[in-house]
C-alpha positions as CSV (number, residue, x, y, z in Angstrom):
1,X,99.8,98.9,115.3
2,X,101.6,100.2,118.1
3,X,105.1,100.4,116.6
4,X,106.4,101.0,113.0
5,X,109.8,99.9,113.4
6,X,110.7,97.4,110.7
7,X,107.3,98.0,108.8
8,X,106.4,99.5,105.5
9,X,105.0,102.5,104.8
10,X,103.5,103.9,101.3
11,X,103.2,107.8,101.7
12,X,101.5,109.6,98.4
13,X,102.2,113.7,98.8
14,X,105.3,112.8,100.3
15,X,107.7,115.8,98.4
16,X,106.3,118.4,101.0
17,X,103.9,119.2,104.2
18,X,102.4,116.8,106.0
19,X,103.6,113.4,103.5
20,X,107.3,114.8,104.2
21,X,106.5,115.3,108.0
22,X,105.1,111.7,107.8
23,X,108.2,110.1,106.0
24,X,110.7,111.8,107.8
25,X,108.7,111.0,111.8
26,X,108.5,107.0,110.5
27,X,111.9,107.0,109.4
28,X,113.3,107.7,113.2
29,X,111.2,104.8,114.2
30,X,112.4,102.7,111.8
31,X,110.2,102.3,109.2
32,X,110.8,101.4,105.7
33,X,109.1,103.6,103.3
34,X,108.2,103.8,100.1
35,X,107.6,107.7,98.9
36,X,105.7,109.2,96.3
37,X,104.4,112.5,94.6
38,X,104.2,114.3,91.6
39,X,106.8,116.6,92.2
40,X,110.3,114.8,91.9
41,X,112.0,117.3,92.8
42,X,110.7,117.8,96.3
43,X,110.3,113.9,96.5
44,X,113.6,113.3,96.3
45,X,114.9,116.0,98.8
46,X,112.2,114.2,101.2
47,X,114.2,110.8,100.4
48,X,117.6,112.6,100.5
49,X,116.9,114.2,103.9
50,X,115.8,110.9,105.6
51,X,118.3,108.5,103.6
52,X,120.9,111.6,105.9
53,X,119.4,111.5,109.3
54,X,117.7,108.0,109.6
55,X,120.0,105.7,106.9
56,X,119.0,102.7,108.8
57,X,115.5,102.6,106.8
58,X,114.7,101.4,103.0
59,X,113.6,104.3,101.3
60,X,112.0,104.0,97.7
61,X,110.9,106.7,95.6
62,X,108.1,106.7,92.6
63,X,107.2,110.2,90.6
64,X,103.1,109.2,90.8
65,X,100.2,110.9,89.9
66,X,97.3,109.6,92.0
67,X,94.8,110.6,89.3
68,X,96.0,107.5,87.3
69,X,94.3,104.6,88.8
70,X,97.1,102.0,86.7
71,X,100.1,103.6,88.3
72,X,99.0,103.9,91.5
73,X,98.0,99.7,91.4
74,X,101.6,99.6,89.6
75,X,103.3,101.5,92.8
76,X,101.4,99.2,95.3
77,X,103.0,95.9,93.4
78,X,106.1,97.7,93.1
79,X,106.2,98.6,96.8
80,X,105.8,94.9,97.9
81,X,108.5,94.0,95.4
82,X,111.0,96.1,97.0
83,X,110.1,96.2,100.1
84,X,109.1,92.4,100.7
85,X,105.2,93.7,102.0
86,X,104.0,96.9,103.1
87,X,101.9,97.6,106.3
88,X,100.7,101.4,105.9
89,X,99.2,103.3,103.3
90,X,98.9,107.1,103.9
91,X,96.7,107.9,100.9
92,X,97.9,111.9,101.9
93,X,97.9,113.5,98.2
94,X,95.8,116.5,97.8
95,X,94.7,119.9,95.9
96,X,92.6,122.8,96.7
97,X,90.1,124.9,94.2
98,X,88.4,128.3,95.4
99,X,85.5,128.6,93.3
100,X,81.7,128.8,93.9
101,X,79.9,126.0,92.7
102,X,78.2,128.1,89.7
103,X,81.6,129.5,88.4
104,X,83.7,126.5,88.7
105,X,85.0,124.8,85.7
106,X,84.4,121.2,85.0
107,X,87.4,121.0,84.5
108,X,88.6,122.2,87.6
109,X,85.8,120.1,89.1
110,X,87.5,116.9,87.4
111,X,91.0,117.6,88.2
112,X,90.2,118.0,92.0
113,X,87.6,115.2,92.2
114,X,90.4,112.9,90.3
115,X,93.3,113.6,93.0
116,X,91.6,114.0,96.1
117,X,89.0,111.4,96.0
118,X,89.6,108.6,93.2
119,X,93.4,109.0,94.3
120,X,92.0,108.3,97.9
121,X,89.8,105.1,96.2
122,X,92.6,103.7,94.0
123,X,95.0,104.0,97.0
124,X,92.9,102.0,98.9
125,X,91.8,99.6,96.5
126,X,95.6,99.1,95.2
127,X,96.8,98.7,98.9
128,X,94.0,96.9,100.7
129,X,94.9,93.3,99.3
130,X,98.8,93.5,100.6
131,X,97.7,95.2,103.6
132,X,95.8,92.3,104.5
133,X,98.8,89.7,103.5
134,X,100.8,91.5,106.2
135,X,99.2,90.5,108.6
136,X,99.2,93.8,110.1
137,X,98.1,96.8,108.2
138,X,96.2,100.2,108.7
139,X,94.5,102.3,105.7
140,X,95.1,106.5,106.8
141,X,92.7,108.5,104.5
142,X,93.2,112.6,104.6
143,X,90.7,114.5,104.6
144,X,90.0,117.8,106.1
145,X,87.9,119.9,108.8
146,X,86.2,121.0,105.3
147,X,84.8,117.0,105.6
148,X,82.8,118.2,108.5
149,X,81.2,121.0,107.9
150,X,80.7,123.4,104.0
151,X,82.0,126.4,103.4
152,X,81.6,128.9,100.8
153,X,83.7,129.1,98.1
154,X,85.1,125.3,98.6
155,X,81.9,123.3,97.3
156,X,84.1,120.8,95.4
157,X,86.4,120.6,98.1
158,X,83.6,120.0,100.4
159,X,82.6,117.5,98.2
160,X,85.9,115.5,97.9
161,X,86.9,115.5,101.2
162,X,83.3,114.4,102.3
163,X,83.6,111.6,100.4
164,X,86.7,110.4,101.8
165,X,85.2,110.4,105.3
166,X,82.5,108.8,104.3
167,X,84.5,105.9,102.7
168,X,86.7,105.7,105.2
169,X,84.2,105.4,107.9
170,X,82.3,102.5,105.5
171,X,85.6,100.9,104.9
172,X,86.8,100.8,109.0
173,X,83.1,99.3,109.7
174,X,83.4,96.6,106.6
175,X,86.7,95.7,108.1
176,X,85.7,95.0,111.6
177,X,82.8,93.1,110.6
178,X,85.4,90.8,108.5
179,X,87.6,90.7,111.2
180,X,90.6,91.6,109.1
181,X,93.9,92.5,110.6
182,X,93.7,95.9,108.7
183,X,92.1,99.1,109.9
184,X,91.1,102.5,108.8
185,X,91.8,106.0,110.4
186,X,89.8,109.6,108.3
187,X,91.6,112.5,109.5
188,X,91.0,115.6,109.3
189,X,93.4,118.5,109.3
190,X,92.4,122.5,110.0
191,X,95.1,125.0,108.5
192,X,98.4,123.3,108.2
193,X,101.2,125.1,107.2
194,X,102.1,123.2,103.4
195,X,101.9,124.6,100.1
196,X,98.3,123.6,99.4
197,X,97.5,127.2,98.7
198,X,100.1,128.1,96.6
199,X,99.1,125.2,94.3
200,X,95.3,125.7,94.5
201,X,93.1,126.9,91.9
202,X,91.1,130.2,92.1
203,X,88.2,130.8,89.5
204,X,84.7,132.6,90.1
205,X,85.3,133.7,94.0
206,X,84.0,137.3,93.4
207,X,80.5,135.2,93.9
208,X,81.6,135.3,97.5
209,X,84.3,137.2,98.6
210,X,86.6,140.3,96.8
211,X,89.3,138.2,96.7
212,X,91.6,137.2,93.1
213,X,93.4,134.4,93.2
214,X,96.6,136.5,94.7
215,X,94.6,138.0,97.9
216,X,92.9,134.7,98.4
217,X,96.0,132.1,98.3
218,X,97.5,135.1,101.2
219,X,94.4,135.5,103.1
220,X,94.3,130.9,103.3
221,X,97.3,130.8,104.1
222,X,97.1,133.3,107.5
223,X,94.7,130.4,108.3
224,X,97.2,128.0,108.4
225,X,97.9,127.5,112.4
226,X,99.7,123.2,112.7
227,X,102.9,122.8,111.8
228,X,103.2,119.7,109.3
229,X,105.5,117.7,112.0
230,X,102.9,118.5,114.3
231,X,99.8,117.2,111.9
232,X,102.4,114.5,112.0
233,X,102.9,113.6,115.4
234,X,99.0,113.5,115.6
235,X,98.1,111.4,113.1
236,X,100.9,108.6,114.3
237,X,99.5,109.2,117.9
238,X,96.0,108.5,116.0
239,X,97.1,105.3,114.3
240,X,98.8,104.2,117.6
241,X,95.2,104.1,119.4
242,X,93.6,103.1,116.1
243,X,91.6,105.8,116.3
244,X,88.5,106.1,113.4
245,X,88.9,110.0,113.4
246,X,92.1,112.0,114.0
247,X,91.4,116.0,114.7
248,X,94.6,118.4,113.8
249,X,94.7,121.4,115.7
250,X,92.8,123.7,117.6
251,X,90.5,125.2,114.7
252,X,90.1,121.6,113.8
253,X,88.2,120.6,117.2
254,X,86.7,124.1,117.2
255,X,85.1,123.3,113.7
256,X,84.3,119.6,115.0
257,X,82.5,120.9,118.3
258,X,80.3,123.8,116.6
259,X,79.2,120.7,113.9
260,X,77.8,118.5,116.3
261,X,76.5,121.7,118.3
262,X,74.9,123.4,115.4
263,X,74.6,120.5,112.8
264,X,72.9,122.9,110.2
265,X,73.0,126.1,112.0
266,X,76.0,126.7,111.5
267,X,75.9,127.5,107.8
268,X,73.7,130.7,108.7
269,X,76.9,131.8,111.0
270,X,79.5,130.7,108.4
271,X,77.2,132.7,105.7
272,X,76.4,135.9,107.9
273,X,80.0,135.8,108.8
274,X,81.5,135.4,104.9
275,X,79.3,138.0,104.3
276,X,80.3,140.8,106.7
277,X,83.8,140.3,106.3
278,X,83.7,140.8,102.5
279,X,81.1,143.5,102.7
């Protein structure tokens, strides 16, 4: 898919960071989107800022959670209805949980395995089939340097966002051998400047580190490097080349390069290293 002009674009997470960034760079090249997120508010201020600069576009708006596997098929059906078809699903929804694996809750462990990585499945799975009618479609799963290598304190996230490379990287191979018109891009931010912090859950990180959940929301977000127009740019650069991996930012290629340099030795230098800076 070189060009989104006069396509369709679903967007989950698209009330803030990078789902905003996405909506708003489609929406100058013509796209037609259709927008969701759990936070009306910020959803529609997305949709209220693009329906302003780029009116040209169709712009839809759905309050979803992507936990709930029946709205999320009933937003796919509901795109194609309004929109005629839809050619891009940017399955972009996602949460955070600082915990060690022994303190975390299981119900923290549910709550991030529901959005990040069954929101992530039932995207796909609600999308694929209309992707397909198109003609034309591409599949653009999120998921994080923290897909690449574990970290300490971020076990579930480790897990979740795994995952989603994992069945992205399935799902591009499965398509190629079927020779669909669809294809399938995992990428995977490093910090990115979005609220993803500030809406994280903290439990059990003295384990680790001396951080609360006050000191450790501040010290993530110093991490946080990209832009979310820039995380943008990239990932439409990405989807441009069909590229199977997109990398965003520098401490994401950093991360990338020391994985396939030190494939397991990095987790003495990530453990040595948590371990004199919270000594």
């Amino acid at each position: 898919m070189k060009t989104f002009g006069n396509k369709t674009a679903a967007i989950t997470g698209a009330g803030s960071g990078i789902g905003a960034a996405l909506a708003m760079r489609l929406a100058a090249d013509g796209c037609h989107l259709a927008l969701s997120d759990v936070d009306a508010k910020g959803l529609e201020q997305t949709a209220e800022t693009i329906r302003q600069k780029a009116p040209a576009g169709r712009v839809t708006t759905t309050r979803l959670d992507v936990a709930d596997r029946e709205a999320v098929h009933a937003w796919a059906d509901e795109t194609v209805d309004k929109h005629g078809g839809v050619n891009l699903i940017f399955n972009n929804a996602g949460v955070a949980l600082g915990s060690t694996i022994e303190a975390a809750s299981y119900e923290d462990l549910e709550w991030i395995i529901n959005i990040n990585l069954w929101g992530v499945i039932y995207g796909t799975k609600a999308f694929l089939p209309h992707l397909k009618a198109s003609g034309e479609g591409h599949i653009i799963n999120i998921s994080s340097v923290f897909g690449l290598i574990g970290v300490p304190s971020q076990g579930a996230y480790n897990a979740t966002k795994f995952a989603v490379r994992g069945w992205t990287e399935a799902l591009r191979q499965e398509l190629e051998i079927e020779g669909a018109p669809v294809s399938a891009t995992s990428v995977h931010p490093g910090g990115i400047k979005t609220n993803i912090a500030r809406s994280a859950r903290f439990s059990g990180m003295e384990g680790v580190t001396d951080m609360d959940e006050d000191s450790g929301k501040a010290r993530f977000e110093k991490m946080f490097i990209t832009t979310p127009d820039k995380a943008a740019a990239t990932i439409l650069k990405g989807v441009r080349r069909n590229a199977r991996r997109v990398l965003i930012g520098p401490d994401a290629h950093a991360i990338d390069w020391i994985s396939r340099l030190a494939p397991t030795g990095y987790q003495t230098l990530v453990a040595r290293g948590t371990r004199r800076l919270f000594s």
